[in-house]
C-alpha positions as CSV (number, residue, x, y, z in Angstrom):
1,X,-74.7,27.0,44.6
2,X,-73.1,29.5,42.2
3,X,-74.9,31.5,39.5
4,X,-73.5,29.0,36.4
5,X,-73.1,32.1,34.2
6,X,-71.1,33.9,37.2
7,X,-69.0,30.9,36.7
8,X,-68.2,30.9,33.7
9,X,-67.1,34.2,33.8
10,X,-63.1,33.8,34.8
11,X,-62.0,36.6,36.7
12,X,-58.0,38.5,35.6
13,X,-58.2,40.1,39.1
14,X,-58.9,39.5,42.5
15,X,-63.3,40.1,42.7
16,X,-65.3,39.0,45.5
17,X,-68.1,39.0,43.5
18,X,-66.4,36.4,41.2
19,X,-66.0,32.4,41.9
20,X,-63.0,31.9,39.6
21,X,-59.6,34.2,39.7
22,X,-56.8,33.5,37.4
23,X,-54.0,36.3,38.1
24,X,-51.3,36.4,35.3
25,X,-48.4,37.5,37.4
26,X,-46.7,37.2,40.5
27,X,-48.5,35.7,43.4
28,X,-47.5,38.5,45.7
29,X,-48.9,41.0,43.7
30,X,-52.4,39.2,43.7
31,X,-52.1,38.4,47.2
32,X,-52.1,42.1,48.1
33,X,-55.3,42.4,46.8
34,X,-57.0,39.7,49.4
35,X,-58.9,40.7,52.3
36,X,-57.0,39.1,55.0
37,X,-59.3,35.9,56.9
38,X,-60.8,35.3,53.3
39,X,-59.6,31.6,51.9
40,X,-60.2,28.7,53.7
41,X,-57.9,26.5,51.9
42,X,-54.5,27.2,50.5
43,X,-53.0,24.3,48.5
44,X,-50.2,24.2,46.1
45,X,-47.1,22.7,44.6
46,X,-44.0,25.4,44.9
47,X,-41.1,25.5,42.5
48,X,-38.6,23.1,44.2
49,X,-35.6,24.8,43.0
50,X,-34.0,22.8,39.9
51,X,-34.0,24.8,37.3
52,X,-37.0,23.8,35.5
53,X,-38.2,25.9,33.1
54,X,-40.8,27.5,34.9
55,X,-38.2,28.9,37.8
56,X,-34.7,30.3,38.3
57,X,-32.1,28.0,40.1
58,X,-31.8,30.4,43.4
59,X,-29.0,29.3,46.3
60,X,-31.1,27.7,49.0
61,X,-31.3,30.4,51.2
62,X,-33.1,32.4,48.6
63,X,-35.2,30.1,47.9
64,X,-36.6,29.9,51.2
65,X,-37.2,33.8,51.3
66,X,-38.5,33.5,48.6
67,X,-40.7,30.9,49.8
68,X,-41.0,32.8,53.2
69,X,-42.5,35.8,51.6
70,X,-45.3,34.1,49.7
71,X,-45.6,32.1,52.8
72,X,-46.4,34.8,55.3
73,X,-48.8,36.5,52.9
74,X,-50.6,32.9,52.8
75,X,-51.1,33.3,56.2
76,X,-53.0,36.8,56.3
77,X,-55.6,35.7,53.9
78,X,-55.9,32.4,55.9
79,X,-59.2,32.1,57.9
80,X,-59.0,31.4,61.7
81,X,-60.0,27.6,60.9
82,X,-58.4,27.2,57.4
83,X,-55.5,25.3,56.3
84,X,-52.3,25.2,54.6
85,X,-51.2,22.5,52.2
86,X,-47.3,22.8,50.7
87,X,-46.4,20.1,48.5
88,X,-42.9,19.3,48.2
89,X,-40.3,16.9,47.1
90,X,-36.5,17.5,47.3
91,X,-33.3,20.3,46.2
92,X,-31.5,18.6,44.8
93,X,-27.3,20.3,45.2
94,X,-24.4,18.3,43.4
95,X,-26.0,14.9,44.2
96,X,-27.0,15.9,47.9
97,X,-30.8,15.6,48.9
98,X,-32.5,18.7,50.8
99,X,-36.0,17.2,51.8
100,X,-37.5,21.0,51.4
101,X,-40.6,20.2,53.9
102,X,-38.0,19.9,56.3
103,X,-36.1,23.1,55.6
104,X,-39.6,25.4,54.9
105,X,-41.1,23.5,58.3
106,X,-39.0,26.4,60.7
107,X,-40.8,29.1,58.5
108,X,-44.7,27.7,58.9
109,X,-44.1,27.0,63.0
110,X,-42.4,30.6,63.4
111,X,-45.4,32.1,61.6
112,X,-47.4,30.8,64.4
113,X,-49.1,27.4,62.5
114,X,-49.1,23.7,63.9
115,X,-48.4,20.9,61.8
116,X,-51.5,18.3,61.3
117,X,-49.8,15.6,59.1
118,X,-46.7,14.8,56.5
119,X,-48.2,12.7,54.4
120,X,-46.5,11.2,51.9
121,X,-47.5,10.5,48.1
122,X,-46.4,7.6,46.9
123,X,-46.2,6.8,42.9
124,X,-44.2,4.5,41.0
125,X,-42.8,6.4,37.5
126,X,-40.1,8.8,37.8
127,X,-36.6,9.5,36.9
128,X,-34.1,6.1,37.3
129,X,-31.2,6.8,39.2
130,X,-28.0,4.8,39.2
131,X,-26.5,6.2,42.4
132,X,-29.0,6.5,44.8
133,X,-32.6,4.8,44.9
134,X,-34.8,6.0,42.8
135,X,-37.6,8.8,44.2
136,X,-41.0,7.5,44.2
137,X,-42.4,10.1,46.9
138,X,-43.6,13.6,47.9
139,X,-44.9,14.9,50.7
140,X,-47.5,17.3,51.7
141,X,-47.3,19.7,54.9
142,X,-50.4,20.6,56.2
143,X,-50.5,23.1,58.7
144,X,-53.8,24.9,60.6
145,X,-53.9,27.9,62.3
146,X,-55.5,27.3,65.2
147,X,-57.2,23.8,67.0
148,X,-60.6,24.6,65.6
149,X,-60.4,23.7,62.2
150,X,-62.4,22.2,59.5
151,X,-61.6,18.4,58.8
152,X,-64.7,16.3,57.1
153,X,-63.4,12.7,56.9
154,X,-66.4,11.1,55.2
155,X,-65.9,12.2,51.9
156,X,-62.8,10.7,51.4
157,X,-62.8,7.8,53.0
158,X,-61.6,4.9,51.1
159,X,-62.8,0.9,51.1
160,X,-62.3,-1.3,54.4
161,X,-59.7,-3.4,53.8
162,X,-61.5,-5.6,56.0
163,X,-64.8,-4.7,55.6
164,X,-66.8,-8.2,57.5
165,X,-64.2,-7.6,60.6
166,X,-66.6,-7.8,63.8
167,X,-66.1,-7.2,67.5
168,X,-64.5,-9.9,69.3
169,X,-65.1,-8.9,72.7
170,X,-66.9,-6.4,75.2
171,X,-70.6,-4.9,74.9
172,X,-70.2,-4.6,70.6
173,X,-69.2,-8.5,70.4
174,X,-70.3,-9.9,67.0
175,X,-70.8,-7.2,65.4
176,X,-69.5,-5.0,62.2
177,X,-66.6,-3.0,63.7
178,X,-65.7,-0.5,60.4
179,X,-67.4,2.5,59.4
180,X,-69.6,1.7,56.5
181,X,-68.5,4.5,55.2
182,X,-65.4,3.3,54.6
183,X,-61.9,4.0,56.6
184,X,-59.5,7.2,57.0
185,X,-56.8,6.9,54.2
186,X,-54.2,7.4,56.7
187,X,-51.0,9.9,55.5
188,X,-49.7,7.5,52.9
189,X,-51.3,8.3,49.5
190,X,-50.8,6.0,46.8
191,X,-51.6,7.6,43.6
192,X,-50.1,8.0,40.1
193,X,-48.3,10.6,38.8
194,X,-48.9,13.1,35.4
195,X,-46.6,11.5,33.4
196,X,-46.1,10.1,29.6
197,X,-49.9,8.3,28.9
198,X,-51.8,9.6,31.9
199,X,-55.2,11.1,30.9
200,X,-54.5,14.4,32.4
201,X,-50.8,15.2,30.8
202,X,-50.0,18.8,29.4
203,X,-46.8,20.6,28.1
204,X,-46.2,21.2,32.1
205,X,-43.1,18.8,33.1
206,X,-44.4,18.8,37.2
207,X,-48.1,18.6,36.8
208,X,-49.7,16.9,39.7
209,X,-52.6,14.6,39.2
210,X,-56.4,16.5,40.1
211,X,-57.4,13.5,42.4
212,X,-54.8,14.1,45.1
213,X,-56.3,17.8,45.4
214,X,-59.6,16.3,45.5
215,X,-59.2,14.9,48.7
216,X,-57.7,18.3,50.6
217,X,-60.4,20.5,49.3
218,X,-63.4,17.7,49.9
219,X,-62.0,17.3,53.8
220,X,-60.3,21.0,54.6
221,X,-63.3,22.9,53.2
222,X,-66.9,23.5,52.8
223,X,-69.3,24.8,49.3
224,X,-68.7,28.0,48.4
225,X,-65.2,28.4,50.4
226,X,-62.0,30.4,48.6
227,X,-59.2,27.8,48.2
228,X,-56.2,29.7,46.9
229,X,-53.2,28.5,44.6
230,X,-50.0,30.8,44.7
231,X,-48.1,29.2,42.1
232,X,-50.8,27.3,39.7
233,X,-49.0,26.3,37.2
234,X,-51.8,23.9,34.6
235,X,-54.6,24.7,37.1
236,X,-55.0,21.4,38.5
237,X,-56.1,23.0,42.0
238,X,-58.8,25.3,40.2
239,X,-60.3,22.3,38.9
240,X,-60.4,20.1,42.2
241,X,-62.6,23.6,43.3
242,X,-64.8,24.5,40.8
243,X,-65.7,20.5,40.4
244,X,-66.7,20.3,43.8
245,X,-68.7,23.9,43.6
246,X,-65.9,26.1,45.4
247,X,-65.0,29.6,44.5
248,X,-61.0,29.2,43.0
249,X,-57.9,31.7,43.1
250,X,-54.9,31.5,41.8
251,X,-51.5,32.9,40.5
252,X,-49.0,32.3,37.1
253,X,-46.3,34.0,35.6
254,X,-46.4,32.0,32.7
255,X,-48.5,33.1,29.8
256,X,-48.3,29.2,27.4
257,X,-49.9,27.6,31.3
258,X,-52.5,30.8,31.8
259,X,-54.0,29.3,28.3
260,X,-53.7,26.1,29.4
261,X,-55.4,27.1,33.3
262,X,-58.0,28.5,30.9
263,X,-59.0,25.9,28.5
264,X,-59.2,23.0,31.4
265,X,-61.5,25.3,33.7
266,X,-63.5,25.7,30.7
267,X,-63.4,21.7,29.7
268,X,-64.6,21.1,33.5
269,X,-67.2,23.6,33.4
270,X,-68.5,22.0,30.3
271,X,-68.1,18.4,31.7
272,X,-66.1,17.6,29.0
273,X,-62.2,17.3,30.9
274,X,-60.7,14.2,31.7
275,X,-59.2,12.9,34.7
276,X,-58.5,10.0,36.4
277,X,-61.1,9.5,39.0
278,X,-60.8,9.4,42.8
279,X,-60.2,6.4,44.5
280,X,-59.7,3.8,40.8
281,X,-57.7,1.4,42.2
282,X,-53.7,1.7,40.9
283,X,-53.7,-0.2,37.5
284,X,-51.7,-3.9,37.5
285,X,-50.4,-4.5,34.5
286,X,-49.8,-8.2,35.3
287,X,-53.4,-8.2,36.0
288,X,-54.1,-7.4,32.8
289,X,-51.4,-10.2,30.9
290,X,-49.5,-7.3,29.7
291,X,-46.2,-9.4,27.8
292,X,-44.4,-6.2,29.1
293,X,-44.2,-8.1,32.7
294,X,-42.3,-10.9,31.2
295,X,-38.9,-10.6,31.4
296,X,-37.0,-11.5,27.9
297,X,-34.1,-12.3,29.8
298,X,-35.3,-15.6,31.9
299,X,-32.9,-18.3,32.9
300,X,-33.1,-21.0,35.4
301,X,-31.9,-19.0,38.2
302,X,-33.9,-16.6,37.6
303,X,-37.1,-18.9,37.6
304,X,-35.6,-19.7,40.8
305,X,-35.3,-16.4,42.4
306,X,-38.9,-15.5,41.1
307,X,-40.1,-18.9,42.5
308,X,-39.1,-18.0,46.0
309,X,-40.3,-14.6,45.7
310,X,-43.8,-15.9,44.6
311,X,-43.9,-18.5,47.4
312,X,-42.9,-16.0,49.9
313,X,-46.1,-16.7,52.3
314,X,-45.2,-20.3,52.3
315,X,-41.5,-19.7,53.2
């Protein structure tokens, strides 16, 4: 359990002796300052090379030395049983898609790590397209380096689907056959983005939403563990930390999202941020007899179209 006024106290520079490291500058320059072995966790959500405002449009093979270089650094501080979390979505060049996990996967397996799981975020708000389908996914690598790693499942499992499903044969016949705990999540994570209304939303136009975080640094570390954010643009990974009592490091270039890093670590120490908790179901709106799920263009084929949709079971 950390000293609360130790907490508080948000470190500029790398300092063992501090819990909470916000570095205004380049993530290579603060990495050089890490003892190598120290973090147990490194999650974060790269630049993905479109030009946002945060980032320089680089030619692809830039961008992955780029990427490379931060990446290799990564893996020095790493400990022997830590992990590796990249979360990516896709270049995008003249209309063509790059999936970047599979382009920065060659870099992670030549510097010596082993993939665990691609699992893939699923949300439902995004950007319409009217040439392709629409993106509603993400995916996070997660890479170890070595076999003996750290992996707690119980504190984020999620409800049984089934949760009265017994044996039906051999020596446990008749009874309960799921954890009581609840199950694993599996590597298909349905959970809403930071956009227009959400609770969490800032200035920053790719924020990702504190309760997918929550569920690397619950299950990939331990209290009191470094987890380590090279590019942390609102601070969304500082906050997964400190809320569940891990020391927190990470790197910005921008000043406007330092100030923002700042005032959210501050609004979770004092209890007072908002987020959308772990594990609320997705919302419904039909659920909730929103008139936005009527359609204000109904005929009678439609009706008939929705009719066989909503009787899909039966046919």
């Amino acid at each position: 359990m950390f000293d609360m006024v130790q907490k508080k106290q948000i470190s500029p520079v790398f300092n063992p002796r501090k819990s909470i490291v916000v570095y205004h500058g380049d993530c290579l320059e603060l990495l050089n300052t890490v003892p190598e072995g120290l973090v147990q966790l490194i999650i974060t959500s790269p630049p993905y090379n479109l030009g946002k405002e945060y980032e320089k449009k680089l030619k692809l093979s830039q961008y992955l030395e780029q990427q490379e270089a931060v990446i290799t650094e990564c893996v020095r501080v790493l400990s022997d049983n830590g992990s590796i979390c990249w979360q990516v979505g896709n270049y995008v060049d003249k209309g063509t898609i790059i999936p970047l996990d599979t382009v920065l996967y060659p870099i992670f397996i030549k510097l010596g790590l082993q993939l665990r799981n691609r699992i893939i975020w699923h949300f439902e708000h995004g950007l319409h397209c009217s040439k392709r389908f629409s993106g509603r996914y993400e995916t996070i690598i997660w890479f170890t380096k070595s076999n003996d790693y750290v992996f707690n499942l119980d504190p984020i499992r999620v409800p049984q689907k089934y949760p009265g499903k017994k044996h039906f044969k051999g020596p446990n016949a008749g009874q309960f056959s799921c954890n009581p705990l609840g199950k694993n999540p599996g590597d298909l994570w349905v959970i809403p983005n930071v956009k227009s209304n959400h609770v969490e939303k800032t200035i920053h136009p790719c924020q990702f939403p504190v309760e997918l975080i929550e569920r690397f640094v619950l299950s990939m570390s331990k209290e009191a563990d470094w987890v380590f954010d090279p590019f942390l643009g609102t601070g969304t990974t500082a906050i997964a930390a400190v809320r569940h009592k891990r020391k927190s490091m990470g790197a910005e270039i921008h000043q406007k999202y330092i100030e923002i890093i700042h005032a959210r670590i501050e609004k979770e120490l004092d209890g007072t941020l908002r987020t959308r908790p772990m594990f609320k179901p997705v919302f419904k709106p039909e659920d909730a007899g929103s008139s936005l799920t009527t359609a204000p263009w109904k005929n009678a084929d439609l009706e008939q179209q929705v009719s066989l949709y909503k009787d899909r079971k039966e046919v």
